[in-house]
Each structure stands twice: as structure tokens, then as C-alpha cells.
HTML snippet that shows the backbone in 3Dmol.js (N, CA, C, O; Angstrom):
<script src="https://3Dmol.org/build/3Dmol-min.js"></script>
<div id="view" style="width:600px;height:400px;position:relative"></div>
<script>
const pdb = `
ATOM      1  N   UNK A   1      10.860 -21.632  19.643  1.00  0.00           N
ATOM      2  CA  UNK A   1      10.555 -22.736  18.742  1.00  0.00           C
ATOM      3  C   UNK A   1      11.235 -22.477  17.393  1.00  0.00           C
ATOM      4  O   UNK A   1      10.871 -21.643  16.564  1.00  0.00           O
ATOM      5  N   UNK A   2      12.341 -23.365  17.288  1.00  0.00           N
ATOM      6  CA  UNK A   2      13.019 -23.157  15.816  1.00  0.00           C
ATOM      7  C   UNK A   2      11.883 -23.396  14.814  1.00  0.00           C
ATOM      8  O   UNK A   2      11.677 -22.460  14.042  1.00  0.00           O
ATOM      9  N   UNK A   3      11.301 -24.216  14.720  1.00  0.00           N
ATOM     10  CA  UNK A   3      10.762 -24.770  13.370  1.00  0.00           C
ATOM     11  C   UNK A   3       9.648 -23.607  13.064  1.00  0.00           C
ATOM     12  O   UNK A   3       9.323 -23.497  11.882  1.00  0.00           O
ATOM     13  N   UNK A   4       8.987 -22.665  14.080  1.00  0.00           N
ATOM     14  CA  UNK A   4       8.339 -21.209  13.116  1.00  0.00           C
ATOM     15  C   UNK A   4       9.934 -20.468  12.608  1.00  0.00           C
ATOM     16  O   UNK A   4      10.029 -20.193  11.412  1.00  0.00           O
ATOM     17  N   UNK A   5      10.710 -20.273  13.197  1.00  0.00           N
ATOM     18  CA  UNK A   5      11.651 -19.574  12.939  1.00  0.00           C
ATOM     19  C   UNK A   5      12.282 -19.847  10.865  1.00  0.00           C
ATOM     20  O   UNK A   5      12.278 -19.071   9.910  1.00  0.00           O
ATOM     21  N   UNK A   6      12.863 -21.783  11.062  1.00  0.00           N
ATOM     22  CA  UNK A   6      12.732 -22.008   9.891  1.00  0.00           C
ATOM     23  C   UNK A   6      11.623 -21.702   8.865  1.00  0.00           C
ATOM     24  O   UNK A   6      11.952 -21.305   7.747  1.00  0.00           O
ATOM     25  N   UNK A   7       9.746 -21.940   9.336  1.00  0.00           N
ATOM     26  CA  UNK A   7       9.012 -21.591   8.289  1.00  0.00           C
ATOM     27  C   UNK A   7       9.571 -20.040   8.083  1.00  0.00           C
ATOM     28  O   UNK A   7      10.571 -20.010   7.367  1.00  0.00           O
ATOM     29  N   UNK A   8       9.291 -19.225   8.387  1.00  0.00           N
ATOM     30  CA  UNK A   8       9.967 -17.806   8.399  1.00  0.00           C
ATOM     31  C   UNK A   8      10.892 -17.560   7.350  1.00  0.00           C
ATOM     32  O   UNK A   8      10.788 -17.138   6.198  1.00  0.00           O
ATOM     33  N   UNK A   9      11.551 -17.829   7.858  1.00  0.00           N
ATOM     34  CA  UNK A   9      12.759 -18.003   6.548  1.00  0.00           C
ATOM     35  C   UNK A   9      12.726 -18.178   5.182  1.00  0.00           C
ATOM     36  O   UNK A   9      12.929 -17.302   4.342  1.00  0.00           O
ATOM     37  N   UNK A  10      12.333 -19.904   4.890  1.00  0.00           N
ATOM     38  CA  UNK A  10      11.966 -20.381   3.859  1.00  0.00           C
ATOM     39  C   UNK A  10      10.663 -19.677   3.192  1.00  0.00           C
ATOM     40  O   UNK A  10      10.370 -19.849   2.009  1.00  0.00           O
ATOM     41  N   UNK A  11      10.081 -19.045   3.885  1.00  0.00           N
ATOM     42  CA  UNK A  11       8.683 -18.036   3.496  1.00  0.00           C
ATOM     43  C   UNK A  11       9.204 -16.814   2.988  1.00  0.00           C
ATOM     44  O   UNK A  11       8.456 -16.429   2.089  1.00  0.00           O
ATOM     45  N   UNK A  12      10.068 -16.105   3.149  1.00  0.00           N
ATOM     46  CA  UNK A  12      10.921 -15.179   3.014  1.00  0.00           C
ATOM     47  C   UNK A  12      11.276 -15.570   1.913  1.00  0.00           C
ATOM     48  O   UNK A  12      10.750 -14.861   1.055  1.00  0.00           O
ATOM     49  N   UNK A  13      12.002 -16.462   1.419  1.00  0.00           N
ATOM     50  CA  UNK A  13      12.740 -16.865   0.192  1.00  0.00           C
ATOM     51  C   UNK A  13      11.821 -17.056  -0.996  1.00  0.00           C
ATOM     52  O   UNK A  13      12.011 -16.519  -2.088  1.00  0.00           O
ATOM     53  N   UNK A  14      10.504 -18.104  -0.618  1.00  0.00           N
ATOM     54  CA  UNK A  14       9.840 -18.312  -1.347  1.00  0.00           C
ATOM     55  C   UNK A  14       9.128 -17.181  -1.910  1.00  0.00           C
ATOM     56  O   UNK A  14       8.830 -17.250  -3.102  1.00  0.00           O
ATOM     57  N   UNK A  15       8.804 -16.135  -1.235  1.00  0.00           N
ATOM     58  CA  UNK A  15       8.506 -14.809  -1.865  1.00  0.00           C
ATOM     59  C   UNK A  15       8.957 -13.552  -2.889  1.00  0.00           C
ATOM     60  O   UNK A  15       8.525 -12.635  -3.587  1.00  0.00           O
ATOM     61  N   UNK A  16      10.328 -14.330  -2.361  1.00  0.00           N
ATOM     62  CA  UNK A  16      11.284 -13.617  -3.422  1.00  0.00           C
ATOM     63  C   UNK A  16      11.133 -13.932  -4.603  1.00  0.00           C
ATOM     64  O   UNK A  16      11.039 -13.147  -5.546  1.00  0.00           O
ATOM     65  N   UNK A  17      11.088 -15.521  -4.657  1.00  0.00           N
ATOM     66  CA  UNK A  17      10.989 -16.067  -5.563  1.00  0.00           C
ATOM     67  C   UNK A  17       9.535 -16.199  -6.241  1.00  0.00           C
ATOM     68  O   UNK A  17       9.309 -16.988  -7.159  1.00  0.00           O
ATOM     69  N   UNK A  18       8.845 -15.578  -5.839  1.00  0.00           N
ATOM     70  CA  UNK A  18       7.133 -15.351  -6.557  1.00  0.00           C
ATOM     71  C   UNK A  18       6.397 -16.909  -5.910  1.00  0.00           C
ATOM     72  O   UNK A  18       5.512 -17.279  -6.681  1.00  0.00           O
ATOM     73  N   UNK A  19       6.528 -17.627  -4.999  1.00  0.00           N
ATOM     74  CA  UNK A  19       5.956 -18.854  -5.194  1.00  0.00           C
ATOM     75  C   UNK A  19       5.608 -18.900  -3.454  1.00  0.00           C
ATOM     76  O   UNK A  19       6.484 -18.429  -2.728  1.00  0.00           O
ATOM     77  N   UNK A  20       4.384 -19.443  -2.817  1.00  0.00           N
ATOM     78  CA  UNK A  20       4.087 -19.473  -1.731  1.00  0.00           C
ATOM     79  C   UNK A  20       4.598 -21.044  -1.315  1.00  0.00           C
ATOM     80  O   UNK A  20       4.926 -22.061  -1.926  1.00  0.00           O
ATOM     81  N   UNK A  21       4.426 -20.498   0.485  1.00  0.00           N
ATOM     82  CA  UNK A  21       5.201 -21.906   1.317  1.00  0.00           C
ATOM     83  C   UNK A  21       4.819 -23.126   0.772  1.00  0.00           C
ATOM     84  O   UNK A  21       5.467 -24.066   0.311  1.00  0.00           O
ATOM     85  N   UNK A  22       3.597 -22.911   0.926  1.00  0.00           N
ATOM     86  CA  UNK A  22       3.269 -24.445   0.629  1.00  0.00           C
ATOM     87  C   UNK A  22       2.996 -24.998  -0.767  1.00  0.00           C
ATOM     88  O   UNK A  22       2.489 -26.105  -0.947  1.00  0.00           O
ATOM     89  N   UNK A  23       3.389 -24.102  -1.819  1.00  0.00           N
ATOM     90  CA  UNK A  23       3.170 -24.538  -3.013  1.00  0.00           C
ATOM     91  C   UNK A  23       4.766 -25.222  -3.505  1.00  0.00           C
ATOM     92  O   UNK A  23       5.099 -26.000  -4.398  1.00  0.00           O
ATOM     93  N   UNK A  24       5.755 -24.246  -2.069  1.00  0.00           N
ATOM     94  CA  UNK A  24       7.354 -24.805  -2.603  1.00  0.00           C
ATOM     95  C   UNK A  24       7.379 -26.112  -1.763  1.00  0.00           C
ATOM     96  O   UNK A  24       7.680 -27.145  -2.360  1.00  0.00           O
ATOM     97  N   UNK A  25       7.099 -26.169  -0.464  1.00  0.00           N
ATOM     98  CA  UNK A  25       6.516 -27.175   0.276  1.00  0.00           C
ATOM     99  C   UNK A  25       6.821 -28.679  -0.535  1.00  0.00           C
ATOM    100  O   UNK A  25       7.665 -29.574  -0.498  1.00  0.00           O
ATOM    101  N   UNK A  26       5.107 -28.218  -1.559  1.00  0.00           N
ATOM    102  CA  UNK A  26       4.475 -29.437  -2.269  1.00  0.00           C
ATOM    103  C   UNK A  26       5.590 -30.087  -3.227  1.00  0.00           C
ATOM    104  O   UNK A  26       6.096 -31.208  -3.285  1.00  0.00           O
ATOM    105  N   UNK A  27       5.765 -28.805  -4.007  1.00  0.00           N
ATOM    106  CA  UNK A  27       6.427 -28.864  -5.077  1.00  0.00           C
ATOM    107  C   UNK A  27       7.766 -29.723  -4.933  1.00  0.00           C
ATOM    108  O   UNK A  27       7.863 -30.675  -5.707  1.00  0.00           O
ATOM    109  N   UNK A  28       8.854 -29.490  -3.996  1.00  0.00           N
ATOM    110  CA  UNK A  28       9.895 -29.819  -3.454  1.00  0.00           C
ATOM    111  C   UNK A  28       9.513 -31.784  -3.305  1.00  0.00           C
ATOM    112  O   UNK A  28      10.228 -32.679  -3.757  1.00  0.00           O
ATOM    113  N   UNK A  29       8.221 -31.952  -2.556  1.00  0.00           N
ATOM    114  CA  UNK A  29       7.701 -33.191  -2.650  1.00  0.00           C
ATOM    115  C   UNK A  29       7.501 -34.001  -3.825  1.00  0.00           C
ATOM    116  O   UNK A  29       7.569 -35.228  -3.761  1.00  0.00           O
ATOM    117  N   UNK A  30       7.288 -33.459  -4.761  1.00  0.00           N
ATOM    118  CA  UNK A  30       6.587 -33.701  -6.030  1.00  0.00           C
ATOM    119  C   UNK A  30       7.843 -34.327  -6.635  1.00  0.00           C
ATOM    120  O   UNK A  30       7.807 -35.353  -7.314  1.00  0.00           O
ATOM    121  N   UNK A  31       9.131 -33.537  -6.301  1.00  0.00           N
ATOM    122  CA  UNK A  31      10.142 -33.225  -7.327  1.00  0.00           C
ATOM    123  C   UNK A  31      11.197 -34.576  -6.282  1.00  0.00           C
ATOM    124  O   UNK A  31      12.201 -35.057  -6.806  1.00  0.00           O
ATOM    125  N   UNK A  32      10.838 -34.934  -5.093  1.00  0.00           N
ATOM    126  CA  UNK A  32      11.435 -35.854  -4.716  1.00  0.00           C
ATOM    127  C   UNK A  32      12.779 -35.461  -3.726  1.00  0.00           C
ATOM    128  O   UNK A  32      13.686 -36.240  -3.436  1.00  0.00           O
ATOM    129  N   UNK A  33      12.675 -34.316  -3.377  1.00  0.00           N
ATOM    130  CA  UNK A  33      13.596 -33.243  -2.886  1.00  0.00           C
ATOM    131  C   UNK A  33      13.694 -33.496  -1.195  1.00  0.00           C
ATOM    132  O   UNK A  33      12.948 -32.714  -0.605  1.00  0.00           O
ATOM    133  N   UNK A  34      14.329 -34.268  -0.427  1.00  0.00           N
ATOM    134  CA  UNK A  34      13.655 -34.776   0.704  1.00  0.00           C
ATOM    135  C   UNK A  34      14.217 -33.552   2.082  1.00  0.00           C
ATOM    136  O   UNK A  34      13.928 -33.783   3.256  1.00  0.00           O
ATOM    137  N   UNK A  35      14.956 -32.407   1.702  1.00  0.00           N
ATOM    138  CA  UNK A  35      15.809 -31.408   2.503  1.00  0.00           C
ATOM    139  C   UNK A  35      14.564 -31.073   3.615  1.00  0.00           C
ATOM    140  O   UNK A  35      13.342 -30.957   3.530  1.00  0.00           O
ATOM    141  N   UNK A  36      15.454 -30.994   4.580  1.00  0.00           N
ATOM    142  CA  UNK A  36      13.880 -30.733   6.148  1.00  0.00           C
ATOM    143  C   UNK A  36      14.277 -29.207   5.842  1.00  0.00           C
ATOM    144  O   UNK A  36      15.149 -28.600   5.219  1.00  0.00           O
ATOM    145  N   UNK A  37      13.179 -28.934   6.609  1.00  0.00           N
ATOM    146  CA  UNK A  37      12.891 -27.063   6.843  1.00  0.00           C
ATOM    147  C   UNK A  37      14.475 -26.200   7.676  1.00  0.00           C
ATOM    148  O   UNK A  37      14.942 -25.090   7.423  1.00  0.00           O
ATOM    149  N   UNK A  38      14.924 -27.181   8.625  1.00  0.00           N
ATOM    150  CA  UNK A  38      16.293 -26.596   8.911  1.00  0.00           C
ATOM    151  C   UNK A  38      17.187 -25.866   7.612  1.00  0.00           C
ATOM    152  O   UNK A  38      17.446 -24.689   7.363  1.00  0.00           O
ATOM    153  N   UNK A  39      17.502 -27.087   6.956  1.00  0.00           N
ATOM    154  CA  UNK A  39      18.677 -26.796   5.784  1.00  0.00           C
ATOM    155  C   UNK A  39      18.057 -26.459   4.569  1.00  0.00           C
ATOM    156  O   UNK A  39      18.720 -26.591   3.540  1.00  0.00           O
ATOM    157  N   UNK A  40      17.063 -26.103   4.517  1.00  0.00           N
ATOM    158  CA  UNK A  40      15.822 -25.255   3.384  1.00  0.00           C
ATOM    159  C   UNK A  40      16.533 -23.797   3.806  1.00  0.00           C
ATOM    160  O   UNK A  40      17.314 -23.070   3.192  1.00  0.00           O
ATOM    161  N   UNK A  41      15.780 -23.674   5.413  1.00  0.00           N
ATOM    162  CA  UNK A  41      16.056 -21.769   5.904  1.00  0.00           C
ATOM    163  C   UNK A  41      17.383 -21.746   6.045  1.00  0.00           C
ATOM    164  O   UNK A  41      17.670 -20.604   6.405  1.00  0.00           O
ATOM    165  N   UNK A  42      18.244 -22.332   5.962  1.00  0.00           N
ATOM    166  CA  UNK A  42      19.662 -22.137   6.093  1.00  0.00           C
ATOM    167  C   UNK A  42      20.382 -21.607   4.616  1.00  0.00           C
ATOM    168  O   UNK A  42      21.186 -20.678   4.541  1.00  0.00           O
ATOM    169  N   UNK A  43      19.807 -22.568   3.286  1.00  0.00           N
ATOM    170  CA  UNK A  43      19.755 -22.050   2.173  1.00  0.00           C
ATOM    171  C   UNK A  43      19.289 -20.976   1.630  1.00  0.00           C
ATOM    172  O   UNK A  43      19.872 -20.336   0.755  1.00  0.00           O
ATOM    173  N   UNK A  44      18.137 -20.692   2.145  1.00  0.00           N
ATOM    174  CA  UNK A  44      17.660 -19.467   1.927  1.00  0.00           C
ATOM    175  C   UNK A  44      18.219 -18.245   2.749  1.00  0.00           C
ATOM    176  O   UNK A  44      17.704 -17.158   2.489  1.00  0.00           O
ATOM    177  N   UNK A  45      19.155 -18.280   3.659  1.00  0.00           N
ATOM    178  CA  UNK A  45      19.499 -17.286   3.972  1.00  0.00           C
ATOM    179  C   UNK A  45      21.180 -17.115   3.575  1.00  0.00           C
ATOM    180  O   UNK A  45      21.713 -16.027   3.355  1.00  0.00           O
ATOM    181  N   UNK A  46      21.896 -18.484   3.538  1.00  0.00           N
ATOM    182  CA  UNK A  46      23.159 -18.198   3.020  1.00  0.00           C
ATOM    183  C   UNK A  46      23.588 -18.620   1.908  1.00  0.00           C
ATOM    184  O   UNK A  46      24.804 -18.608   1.714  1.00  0.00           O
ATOM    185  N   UNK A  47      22.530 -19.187   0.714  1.00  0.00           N
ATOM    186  CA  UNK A  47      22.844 -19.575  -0.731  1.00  0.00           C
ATOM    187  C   UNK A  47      21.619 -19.281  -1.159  1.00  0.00           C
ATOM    188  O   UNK A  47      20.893 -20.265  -1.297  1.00  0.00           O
ATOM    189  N   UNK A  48      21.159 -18.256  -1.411  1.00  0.00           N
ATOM    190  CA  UNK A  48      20.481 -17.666  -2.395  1.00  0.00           C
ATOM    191  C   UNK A  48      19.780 -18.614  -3.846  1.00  0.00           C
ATOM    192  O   UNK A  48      18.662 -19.004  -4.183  1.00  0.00           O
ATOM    193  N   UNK A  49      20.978 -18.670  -4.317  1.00  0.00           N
ATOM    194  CA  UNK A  49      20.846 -19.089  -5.458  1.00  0.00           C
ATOM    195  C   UNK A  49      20.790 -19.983  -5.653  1.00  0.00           C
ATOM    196  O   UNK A  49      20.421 -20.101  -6.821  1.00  0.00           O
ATOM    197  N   UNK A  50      21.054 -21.575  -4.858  1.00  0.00           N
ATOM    198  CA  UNK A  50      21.275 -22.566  -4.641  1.00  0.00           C
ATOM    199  C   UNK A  50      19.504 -22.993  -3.940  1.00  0.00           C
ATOM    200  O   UNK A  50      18.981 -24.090  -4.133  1.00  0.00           O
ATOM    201  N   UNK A  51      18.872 -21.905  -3.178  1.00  0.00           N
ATOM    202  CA  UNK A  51      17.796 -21.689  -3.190  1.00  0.00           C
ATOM    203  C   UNK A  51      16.359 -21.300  -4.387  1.00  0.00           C
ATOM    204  O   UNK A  51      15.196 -21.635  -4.166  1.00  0.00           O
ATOM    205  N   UNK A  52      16.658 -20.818  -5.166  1.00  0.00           N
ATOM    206  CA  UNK A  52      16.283 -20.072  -6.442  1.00  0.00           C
ATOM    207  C   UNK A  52      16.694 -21.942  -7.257  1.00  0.00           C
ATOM    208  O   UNK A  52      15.836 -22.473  -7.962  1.00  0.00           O
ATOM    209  N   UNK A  53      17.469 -22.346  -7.100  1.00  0.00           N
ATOM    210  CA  UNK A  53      17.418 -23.628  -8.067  1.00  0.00           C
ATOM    211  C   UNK A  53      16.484 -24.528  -7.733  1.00  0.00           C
ATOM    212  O   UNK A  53      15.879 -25.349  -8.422  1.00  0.00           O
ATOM    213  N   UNK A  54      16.438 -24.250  -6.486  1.00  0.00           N
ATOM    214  CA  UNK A  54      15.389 -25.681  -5.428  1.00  0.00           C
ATOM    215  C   UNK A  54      14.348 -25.036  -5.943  1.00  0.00           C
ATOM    216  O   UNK A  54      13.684 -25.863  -6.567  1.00  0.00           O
ATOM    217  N   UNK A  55      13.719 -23.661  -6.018  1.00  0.00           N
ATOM    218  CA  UNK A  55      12.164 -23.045  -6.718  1.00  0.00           C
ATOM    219  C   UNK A  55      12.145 -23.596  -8.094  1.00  0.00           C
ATOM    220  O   UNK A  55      11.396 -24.369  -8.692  1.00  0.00           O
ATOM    221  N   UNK A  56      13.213 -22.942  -8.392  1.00  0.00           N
ATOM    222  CA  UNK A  56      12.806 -23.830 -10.022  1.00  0.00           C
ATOM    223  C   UNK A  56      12.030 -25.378 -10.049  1.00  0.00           C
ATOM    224  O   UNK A  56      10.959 -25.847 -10.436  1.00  0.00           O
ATOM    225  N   UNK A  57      13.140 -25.792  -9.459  1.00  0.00           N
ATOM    226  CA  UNK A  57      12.544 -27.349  -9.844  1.00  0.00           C
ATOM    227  C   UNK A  57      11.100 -27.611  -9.223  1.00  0.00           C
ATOM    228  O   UNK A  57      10.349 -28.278  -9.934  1.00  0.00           O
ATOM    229  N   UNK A  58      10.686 -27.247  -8.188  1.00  0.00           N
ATOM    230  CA  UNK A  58      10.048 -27.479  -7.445  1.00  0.00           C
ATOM    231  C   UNK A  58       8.806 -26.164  -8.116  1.00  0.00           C
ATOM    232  O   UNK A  58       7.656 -26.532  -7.875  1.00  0.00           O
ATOM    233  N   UNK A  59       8.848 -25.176  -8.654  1.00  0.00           N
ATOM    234  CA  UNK A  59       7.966 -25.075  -9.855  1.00  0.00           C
ATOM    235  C   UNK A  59       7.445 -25.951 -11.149  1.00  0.00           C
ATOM    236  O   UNK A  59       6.309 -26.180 -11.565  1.00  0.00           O
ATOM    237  N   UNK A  60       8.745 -26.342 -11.611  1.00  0.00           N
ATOM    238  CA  UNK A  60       8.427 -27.202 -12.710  1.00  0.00           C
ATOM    239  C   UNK A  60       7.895 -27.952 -12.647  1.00  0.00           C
ATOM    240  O   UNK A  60       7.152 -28.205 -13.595  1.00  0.00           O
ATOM    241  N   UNK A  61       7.916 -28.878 -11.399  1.00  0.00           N
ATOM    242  CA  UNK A  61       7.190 -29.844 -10.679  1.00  0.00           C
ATOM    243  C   UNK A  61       5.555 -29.554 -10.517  1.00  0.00           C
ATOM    244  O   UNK A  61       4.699 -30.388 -10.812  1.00  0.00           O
ATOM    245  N   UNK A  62       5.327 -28.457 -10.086  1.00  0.00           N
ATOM    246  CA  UNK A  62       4.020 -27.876 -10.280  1.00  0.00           C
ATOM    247  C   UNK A  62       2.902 -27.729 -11.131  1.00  0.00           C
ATOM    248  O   UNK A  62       1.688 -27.731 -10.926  1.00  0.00           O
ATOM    249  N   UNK A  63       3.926 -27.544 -12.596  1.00  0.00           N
ATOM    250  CA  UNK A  63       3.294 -27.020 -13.935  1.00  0.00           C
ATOM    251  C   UNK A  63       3.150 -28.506 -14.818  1.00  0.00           C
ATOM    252  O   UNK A  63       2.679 -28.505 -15.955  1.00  0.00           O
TER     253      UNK A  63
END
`;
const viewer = $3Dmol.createViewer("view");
viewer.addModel(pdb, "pdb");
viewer.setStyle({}, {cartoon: {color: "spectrum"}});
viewer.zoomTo();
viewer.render();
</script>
């Protein structure tokens, strides 16, 4: 089943980044961000940082 595989991933990232799944989840929602969980864990494993921008916003969104 890909789609635990993707949560996995994107859970991985989000940790890095200090912020849990479903708060980046929400947040990502909040912020209007419509990327599915495929090309989320795909970012998080081969753009880093491009990942780390999607937390940001999707923090700010939070606060």
C-alpha cells in the first residue's frame, strides 16, 4: 500500500522540521496548498528544502 508508504515519508520530513503529520496536514489546508501525499513524500525525500518552504507556510498558517 503506497499511501502508508507516502504517510511515512512526509512524517519523516515533518519531524525534521519540528511539526507533526497532521498539524502539516491541516496547515497545508489552511494555507490552500492542494499537493496529494504522493508529491508531498516525493518532496520530502528529493527537495528538502522546497519541503522546509511548504512547513513554513503551512506553520504560519497555524499561528
Amino acid at each position: 500500500d503506497f499511501r502508508k508508504l507516502w504517510i511515512a515519508r512526509i512524517n519523516a520530513g515533518c519531524r525534521l522540521n519540528d511539526i507533526s503529520y497532521s498539524k502539516f496536514m491541516y496547515g497545508l489546508k489552511l494555507a490552500g496548498i492542494g499537493l496529494n501525499r504522493k508529491v508531498l513524500a516525493d518532496m520530502a525525500i528529493s527537495d528538502p528544502a522546497g519541503f522546509t518552504t511548504l512547513v513554513s507556510q503551512a506553520k504560519a498558517k497555524l499561528n
